[in-house]
VEXDREN-2710 file (C-alpha; in Angstrom, 1 decimal):
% VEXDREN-2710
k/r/px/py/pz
1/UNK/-84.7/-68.1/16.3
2/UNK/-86.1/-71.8/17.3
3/UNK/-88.5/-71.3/15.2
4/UNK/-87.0/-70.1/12.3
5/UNK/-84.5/-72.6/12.1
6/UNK/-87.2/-75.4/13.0
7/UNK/-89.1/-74.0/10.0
8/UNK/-86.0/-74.0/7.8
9/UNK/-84.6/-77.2/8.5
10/UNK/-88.6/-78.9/7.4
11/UNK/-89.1/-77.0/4.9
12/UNK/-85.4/-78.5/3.2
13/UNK/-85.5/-81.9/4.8
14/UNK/-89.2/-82.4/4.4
15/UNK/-90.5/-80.8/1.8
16/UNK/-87.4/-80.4/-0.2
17/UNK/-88.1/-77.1/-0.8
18/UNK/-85.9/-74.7/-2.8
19/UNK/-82.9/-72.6/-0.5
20/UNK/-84.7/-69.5/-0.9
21/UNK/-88.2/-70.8/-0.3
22/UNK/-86.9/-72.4/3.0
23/UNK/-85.5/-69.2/3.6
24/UNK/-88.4/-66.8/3.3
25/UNK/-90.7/-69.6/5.3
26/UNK/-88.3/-69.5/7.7
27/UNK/-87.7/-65.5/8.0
28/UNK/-91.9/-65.2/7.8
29/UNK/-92.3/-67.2/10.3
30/UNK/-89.6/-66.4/12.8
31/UNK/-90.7/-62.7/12.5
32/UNK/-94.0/-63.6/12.3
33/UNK/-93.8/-64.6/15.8
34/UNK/-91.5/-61.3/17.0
35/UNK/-94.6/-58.9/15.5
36/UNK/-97.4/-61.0/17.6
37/UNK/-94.7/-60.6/20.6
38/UNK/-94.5/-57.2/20.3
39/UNK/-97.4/-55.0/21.3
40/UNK/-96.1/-51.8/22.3
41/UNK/-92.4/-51.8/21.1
42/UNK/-90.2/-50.4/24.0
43/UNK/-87.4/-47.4/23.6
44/UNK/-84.4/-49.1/22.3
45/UNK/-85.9/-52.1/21.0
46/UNK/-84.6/-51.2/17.3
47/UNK/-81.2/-52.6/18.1
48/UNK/-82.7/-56.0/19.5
49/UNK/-84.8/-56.3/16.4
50/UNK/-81.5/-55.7/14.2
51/UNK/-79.3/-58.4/16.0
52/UNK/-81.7/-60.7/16.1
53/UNK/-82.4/-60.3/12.1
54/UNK/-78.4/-60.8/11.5
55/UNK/-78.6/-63.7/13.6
56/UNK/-81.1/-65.1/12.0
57/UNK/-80.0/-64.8/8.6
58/UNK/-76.5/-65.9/9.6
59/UNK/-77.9/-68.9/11.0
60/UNK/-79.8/-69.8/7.9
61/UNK/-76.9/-69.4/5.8
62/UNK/-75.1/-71.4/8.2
63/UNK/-76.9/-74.0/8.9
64/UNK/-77.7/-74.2/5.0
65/UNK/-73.9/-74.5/4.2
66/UNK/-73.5/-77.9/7.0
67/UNK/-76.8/-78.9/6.0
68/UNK/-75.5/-79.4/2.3
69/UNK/-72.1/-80.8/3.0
70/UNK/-71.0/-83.7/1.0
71/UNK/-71.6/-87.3/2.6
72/UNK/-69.6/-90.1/3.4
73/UNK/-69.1/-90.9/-0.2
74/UNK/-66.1/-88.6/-0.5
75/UNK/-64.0/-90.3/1.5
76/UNK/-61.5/-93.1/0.2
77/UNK/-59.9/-94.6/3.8
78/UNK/-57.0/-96.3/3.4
79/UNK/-55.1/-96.8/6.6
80/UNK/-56.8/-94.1/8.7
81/UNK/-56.4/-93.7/12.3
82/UNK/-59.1/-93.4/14.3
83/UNK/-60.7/-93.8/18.1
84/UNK/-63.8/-95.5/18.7
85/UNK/-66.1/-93.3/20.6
86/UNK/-68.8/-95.7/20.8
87/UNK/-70.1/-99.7/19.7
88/UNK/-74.0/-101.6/19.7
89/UNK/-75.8/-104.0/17.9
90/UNK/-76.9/-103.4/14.4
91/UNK/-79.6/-106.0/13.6
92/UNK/-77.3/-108.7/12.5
93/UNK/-73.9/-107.0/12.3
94/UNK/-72.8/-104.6/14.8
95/UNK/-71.6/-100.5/14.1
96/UNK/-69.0/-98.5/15.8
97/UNK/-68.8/-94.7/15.3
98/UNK/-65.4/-94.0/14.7
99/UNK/-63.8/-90.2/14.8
100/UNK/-61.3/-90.8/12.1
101/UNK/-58.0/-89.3/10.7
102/UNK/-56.7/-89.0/8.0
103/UNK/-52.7/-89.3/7.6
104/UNK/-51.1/-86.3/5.3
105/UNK/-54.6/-85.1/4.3
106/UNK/-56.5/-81.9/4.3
107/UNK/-59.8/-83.5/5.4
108/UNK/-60.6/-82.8/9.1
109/UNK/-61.3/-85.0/11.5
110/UNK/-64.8/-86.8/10.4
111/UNK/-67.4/-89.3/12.2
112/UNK/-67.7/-92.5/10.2
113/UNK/-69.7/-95.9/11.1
114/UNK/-68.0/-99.0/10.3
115/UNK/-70.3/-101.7/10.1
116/UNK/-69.0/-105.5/10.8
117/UNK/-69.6/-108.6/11.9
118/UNK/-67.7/-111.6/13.5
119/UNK/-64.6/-111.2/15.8
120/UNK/-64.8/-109.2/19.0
121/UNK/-67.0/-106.0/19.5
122/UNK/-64.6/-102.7/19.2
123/UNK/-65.2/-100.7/22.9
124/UNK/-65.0/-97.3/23.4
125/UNK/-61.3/-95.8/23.4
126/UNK/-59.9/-98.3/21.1
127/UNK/-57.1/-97.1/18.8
128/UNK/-57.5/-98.1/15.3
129/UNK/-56.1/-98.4/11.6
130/UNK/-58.9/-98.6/8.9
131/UNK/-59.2/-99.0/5.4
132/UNK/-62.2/-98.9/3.4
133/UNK/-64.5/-97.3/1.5
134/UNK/-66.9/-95.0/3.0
135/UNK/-70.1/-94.3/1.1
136/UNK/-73.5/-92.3/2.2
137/UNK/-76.0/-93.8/4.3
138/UNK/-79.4/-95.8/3.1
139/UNK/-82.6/-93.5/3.1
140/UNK/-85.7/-94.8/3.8
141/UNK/-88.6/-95.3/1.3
142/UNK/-91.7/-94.0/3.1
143/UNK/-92.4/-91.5/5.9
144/UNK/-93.0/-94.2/9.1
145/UNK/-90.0/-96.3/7.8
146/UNK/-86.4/-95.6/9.5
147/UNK/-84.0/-93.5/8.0
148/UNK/-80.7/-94.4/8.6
149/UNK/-79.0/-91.8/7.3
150/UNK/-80.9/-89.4/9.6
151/UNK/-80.4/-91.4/12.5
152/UNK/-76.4/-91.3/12.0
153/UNK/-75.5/-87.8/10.7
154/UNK/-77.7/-86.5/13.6
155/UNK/-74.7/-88.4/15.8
156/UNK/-72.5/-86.1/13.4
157/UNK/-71.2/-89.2/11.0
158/UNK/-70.7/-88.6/7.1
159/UNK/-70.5/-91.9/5.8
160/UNK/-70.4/-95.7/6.5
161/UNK/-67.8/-98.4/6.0
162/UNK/-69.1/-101.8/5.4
163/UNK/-66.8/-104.9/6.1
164/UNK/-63.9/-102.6/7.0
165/UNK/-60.8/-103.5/7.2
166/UNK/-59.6/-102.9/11.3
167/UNK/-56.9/-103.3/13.4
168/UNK/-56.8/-102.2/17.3
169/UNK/-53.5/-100.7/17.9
170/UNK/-54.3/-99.9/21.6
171/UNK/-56.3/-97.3/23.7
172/UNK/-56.4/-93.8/23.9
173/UNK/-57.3/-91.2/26.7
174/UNK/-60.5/-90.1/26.9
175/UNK/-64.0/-89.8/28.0
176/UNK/-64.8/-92.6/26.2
177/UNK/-62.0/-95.2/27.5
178/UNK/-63.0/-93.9/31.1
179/UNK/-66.3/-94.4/30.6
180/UNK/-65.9/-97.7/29.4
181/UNK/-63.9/-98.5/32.7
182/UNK/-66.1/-97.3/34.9
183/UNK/-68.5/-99.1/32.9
184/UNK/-67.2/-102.1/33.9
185/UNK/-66.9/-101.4/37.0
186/UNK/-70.3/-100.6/37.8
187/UNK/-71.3/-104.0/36.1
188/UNK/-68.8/-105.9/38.2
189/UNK/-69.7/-104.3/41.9
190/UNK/-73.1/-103.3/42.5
191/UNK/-76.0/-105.5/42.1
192/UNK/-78.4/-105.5/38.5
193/UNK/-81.0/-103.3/38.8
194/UNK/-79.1/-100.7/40.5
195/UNK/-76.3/-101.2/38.1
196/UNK/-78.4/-100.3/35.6
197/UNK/-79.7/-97.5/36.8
198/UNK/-76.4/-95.9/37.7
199/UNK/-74.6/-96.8/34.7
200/UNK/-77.7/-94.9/32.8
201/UNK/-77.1/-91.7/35.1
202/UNK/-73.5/-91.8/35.0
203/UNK/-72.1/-93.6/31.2
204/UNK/-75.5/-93.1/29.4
205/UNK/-75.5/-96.6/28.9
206/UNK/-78.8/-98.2/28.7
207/UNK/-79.9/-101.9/30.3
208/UNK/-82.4/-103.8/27.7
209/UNK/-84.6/-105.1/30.4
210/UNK/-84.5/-102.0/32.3
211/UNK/-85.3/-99.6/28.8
212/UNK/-88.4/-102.2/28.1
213/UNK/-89.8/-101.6/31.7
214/UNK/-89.7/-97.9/31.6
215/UNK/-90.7/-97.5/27.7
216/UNK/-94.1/-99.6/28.7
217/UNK/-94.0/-96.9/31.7
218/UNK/-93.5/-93.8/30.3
219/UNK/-90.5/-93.1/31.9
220/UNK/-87.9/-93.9/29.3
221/UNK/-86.7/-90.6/30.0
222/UNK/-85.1/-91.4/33.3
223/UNK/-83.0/-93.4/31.8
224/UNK/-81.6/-91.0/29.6
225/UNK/-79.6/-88.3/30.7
226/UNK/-81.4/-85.0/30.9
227/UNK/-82.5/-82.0/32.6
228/UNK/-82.9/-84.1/35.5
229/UNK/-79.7/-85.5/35.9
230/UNK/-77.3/-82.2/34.5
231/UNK/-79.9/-80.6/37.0
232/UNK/-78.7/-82.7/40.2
233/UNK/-75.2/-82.5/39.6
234/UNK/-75.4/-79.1/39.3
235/UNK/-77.5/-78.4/42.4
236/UNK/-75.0/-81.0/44.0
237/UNK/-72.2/-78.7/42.8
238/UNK/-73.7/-75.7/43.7
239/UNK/-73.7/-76.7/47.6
240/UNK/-70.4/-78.0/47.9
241/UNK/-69.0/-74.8/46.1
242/UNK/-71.0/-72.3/48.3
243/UNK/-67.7/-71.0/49.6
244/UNK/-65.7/-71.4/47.0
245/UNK/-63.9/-68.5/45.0
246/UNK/-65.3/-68.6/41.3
247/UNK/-67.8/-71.7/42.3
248/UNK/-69.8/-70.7/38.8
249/UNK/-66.6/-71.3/37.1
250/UNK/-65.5/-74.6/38.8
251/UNK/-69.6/-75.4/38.9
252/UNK/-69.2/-75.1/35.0
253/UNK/-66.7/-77.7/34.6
254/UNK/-68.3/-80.2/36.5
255/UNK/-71.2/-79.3/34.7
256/UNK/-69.7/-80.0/31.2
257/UNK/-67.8/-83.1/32.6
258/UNK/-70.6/-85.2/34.3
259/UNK/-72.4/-84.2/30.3
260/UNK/-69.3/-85.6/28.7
261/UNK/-68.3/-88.5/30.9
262/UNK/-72.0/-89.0/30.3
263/UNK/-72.3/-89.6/26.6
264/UNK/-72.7/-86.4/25.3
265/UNK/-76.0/-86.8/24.2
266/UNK/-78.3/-84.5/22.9
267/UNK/-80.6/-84.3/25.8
268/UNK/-77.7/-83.7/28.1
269/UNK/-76.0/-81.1/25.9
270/UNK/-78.7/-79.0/26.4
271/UNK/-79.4/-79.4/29.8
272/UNK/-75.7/-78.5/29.4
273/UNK/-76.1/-75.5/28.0
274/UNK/-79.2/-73.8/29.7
275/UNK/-77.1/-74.1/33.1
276/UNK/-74.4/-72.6/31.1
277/UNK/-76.3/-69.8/29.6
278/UNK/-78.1/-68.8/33.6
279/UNK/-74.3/-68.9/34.7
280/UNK/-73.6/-66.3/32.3
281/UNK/-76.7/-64.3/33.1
282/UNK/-75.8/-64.5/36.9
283/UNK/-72.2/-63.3/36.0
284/UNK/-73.5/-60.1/34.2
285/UNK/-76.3/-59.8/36.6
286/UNK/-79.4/-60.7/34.6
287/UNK/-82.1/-63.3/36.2
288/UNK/-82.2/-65.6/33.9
289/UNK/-85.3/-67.5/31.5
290/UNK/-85.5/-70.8/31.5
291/UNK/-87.9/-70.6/28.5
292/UNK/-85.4/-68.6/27.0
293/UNK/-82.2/-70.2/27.8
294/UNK/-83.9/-73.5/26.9
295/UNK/-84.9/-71.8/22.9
296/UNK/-81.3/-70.2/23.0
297/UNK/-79.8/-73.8/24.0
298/UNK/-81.5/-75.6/21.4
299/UNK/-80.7/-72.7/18.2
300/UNK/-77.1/-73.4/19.1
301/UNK/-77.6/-76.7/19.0
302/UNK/-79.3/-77.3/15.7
303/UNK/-76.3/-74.2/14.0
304/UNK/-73.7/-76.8/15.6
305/UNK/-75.4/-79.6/14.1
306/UNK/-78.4/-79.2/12.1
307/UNK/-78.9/-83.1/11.7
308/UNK/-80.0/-83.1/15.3
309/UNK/-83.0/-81.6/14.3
310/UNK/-84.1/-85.2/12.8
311/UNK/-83.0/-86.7/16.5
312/UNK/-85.9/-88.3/18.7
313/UNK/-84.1/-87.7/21.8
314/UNK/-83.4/-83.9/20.5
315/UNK/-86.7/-83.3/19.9
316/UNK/-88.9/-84.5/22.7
317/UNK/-85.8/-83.2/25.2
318/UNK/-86.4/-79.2/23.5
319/UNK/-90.2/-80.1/23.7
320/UNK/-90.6/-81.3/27.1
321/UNK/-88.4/-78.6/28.4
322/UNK/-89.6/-75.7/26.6
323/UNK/-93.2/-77.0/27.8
324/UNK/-91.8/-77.2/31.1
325/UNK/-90.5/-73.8/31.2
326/UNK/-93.5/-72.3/29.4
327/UNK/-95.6/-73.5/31.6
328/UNK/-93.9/-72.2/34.7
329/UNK/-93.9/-68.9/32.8
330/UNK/-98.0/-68.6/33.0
331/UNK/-99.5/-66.4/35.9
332/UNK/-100.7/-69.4/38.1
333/UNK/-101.0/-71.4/41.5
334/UNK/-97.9/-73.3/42.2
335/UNK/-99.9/-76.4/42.6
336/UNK/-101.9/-75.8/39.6
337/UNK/-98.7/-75.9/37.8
338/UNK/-97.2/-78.9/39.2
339/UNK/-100.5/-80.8/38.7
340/UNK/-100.5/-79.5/34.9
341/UNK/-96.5/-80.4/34.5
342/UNK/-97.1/-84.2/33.8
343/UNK/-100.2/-84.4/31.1
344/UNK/-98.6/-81.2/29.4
345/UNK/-95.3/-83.1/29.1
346/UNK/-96.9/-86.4/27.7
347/UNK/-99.1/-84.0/25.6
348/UNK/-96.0/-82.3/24.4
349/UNK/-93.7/-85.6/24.2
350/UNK/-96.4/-88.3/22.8
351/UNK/-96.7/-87.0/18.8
352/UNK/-92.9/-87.4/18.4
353/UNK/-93.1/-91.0/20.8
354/UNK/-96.6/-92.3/19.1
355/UNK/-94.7/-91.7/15.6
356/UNK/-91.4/-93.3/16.1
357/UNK/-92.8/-96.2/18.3
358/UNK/-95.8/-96.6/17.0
359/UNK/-97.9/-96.0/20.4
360/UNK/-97.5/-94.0/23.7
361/UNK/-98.5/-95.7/27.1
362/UNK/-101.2/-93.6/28.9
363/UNK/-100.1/-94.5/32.7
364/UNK/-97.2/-92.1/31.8
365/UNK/-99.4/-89.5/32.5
366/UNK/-99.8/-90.5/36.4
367/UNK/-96.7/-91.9/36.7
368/UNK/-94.8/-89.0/35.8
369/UNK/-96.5/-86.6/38.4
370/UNK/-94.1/-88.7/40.8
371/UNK/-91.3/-89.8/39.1
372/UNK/-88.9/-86.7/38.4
373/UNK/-89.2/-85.9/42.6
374/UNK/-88.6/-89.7/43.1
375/UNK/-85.6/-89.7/41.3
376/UNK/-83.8/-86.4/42.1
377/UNK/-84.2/-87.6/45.3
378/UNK/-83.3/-92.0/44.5
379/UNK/-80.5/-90.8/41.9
380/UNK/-77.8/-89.3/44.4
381/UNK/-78.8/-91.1/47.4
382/UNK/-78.0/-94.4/45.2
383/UNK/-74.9/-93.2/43.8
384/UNK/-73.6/-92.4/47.3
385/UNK/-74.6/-95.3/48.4
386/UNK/-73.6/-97.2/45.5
387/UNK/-69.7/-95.8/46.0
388/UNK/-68.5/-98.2/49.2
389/UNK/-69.2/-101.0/46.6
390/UNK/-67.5/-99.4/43.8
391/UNK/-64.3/-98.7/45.6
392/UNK/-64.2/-102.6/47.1
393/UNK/-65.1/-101.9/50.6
394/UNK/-66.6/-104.7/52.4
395/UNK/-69.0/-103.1/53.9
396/UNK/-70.7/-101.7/50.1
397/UNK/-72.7/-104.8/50.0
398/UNK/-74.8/-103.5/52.3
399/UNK/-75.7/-99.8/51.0
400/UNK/-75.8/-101.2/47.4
401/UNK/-78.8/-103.6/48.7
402/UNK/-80.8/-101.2/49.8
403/UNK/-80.6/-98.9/47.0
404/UNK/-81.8/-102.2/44.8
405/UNK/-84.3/-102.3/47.4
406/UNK/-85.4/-99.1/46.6
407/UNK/-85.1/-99.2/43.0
408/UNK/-87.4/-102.1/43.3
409/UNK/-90.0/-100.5/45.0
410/UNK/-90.2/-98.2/42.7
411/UNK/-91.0/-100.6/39.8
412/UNK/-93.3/-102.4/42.0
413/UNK/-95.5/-98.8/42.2
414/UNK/-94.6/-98.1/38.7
415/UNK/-95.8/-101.5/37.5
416/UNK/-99.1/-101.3/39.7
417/UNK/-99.8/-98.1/38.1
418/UNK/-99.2/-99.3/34.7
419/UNK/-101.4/-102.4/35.2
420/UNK/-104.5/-99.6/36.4
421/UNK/-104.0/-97.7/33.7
422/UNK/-103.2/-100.3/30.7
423/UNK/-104.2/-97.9/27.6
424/UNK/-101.8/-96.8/24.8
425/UNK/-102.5/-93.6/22.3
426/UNK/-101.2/-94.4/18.8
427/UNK/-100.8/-91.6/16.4
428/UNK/-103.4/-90.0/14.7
429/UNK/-104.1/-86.1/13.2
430/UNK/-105.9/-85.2/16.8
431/UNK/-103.2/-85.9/18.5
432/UNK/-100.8/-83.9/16.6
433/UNK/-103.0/-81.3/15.9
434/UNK/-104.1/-81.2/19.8
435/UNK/-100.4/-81.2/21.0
436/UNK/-99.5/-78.5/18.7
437/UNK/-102.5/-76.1/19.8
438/UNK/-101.4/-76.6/23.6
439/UNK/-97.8/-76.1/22.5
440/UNK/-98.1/-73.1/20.6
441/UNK/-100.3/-71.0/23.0
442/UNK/-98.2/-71.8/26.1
443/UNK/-95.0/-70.6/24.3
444/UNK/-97.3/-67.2/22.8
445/UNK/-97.7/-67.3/26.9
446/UNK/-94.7/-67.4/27.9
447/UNK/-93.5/-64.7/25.5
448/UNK/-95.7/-62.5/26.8
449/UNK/-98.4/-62.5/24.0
450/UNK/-101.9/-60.8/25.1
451/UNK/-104.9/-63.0/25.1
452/UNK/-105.7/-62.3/21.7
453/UNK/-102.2/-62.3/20.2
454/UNK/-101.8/-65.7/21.6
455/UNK/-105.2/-66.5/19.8
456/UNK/-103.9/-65.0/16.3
457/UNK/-100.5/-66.8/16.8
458/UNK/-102.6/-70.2/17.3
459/UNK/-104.9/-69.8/14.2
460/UNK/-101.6/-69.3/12.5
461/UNK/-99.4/-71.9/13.6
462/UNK/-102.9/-74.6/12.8
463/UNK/-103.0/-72.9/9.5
464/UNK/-99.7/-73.2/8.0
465/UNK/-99.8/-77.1/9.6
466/UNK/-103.6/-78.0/8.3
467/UNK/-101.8/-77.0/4.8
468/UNK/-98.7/-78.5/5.5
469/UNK/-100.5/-82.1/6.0
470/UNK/-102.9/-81.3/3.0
471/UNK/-100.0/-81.4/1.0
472/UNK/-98.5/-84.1/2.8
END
């Protein structure tokens, strides 16, 4: 289904290929993969083959019909009610994304970006009357440019407002007005590096200084919250509930919380979800896949919202984790695996990073062989530690220092490494035709494909891409 709709969504966003062009592409190519999958269909696999062909068609039409909504430019606003759900600079102006409503009108409640300048900074939570008039969003005039209107409607805005007219009219309850309190909070009470680093893993807030370190790293995805973090809560939540009645239930709520409280972003919305989907394989008694729990996460994701498919952080968080699990998948030494993890995760990671930032930093390769054990470990032991401080004890100096002490430490090895290994990859057709060719024969492996399936799948996939950028 991943691929199907992946297939879809490029061949209308990219190419701009007719609806039943991108349809066929994407129904060739999704079963494509299901025939190389299947050597020696089993008894009963006729009804698998069925659902999966009505989902897949359903999806298409359904992602088909978001895909071609109307924009922004529909909308007149004339004192709307709204709620900011978040605020950040915008070169010289700053933009809020607003859920807004509209008074005695059919129109559902929509995601617009008001755009302004001067006055003080709208914060999450804030109530608000606006008028205006929203209109779509600026595309880009070249392929390595930045497209604006991808970058919003994959955040699930329609339109933007510029020089709105807006009034605060007071807060509202929420994720977002508690995460801008604790926010706050965490800014006021614990030290700067450690205050960054918690308000990351707990508001998905991100510290300038702290982003620039870890993007010349490598590591800018421990700053984000992911797999890693979703995963810690949930093993966290998984211990204390251990004799709890229905702990998957109350496991899942602290799941979807921490992912709200969080942000909601991409990356943790499908961390999210893969818990969610094992929870429901343990409660019919199915083991569950992380490979496919991680493909099923990511379909729903892109039928919910099919703009995320243009997302950075969507794509290198279905990459990285779908490598991940693929990987874990192949019939191997446990410590060839965990060796492998890190360059197969850069591999897998670096064509999306190299295009949108231009370059990829090679130390991320060594540095990430350490980092995800160093932090599930640093992570919780910091927030614990971090807690005396945050609730005004006077003893929470103390604990909060050493977690900056350890934090520190950290950069101090981080930093060495990255001064050994100084080298950056920029983009370039080897790269994206290497990554692809690891890519697509770990995933044939981890479906099962024999050797030479996995082989005919792989001259496929570099086919159809050798023509795709021969057009291109």
């Amino acid at each position: 289904l991943i691929v199907g709709f992946s297939v879809f969504l490029a061949a209308t966003g990219e190419m701009g290929a007719p609806f039943a062009a991108s349809a066929g592409m994407s129904l060739a190519a999704a079963f494509g993969w299901f025939a190389l999958g299947t050597e020696y269909p089993p008894k009963g696999s006729l009804p698998v083959a069925c659902v999966l062909f009505i989902a897949a068609i359903a999806g298409i039409f359904f992602i088909n019909s978001s895909f071609a909504a109307p924009g922004g430019d529909a909308l007149d606003m004339r004192g709307w009610s709204g709620v900011v759900l978040a605020d950040r600079k915008w070169g010289y102006m700053r933009a809020a994304l607003v859920r807004v409503i509209a008074p005695n009108s059919p129109w559902k409640p929509a995601k617009v970006v008001l755009k302004y300048r001067g006055g003080a900074a709208l914060e999450p939570g804030d109530a608000i009357l606006v008028s205006g008039r929203a209109r779509e969003f600026k595309r880009s005039n070249g392929p390595r440019e930045f497209d604006e209107r991808l970058y919003w409607r994959a955040k699930g805005a329609v339109g933007e407002v510029v020089s709105p007219v807006v009034s605060v009219t007071g807060k509202k309850r929420g994720f977002a007005l508690w995460r801008k309190v604790l926010s706050r909070r965490i800014r006021m009470a614990l030290p700067a590096r450690t205050a960054g680093y918690i308000l990351a893993s707990w508001t998905g807030e991100r510290d300038e200084g702290l982003a620039d370190f870890h993007r010349e790293a490598g590591t800018s995805h421990l700053l984000a919250v992911s797999g890693l973090h979703v995963g810690v809560v949930w093993a966290i939540a998984q211990f204390l509930l251990r004799r709890v009645r229905f702990r998957l239930f109350f496991a899942s709520a602290v799941i979807w919380s921490y992912a709200l409280l969080s942000g909601a972003s991409p990356s943790s919305m499908r961390a999210a979800l893969m818990i969610q989907f094992v929870i429901l394989g343990k409660i019919l008694g199915h083991s569950g896949s992380a490979f496919n729990s991680a493909s099923l996460a990511a379909s729903a994701m892109l039928i919910f919202n099919p703009w995320l498919f243009w997302d950075v952080g969507w794509r290198m968080s279905v990459l990285s984790v779908l490598a991940l699990s693929s990987l874990a998948a192949l019939e191997a030494e446990n410590s060839a695996k965990a060796l492998a993890a890190s360059p197969v995760v850069w591999l897998a990671t670096s064509m999306q990073s190299a295009w949108t930032f231009e370059s990829v930093p090679f130390a991320g390769i060594v540095i990430n062989i350490f980092a995800p054990a160093v932090f599930a470990v640093l992570l919780p032991l910091a927030s614990v530690m971090s807690l005396p401080s945050l609730l005004g004890l006077n003893v929470g100096f103390y604990p909060a220092a050493l977690a900056e002490l350890a934090f520190a430490a950290w950069e101090r090895f981080s930093g060495n490494l990255t001064f050994l290994f100084p080298w950056s990859v920029s983009f370039s057709i080897p790269l994206l035709l290497g990554g692809v060719a690891v890519l697509v024969w770990l995933f044939a492996k981890a479906c099962g494909f024999s050797r030479y399936r996995a082989w005919a799948a792989l001259a496929a996939n570099m086919a159809c891409l050798c023509c795709f950028l021969w057009n291109a």
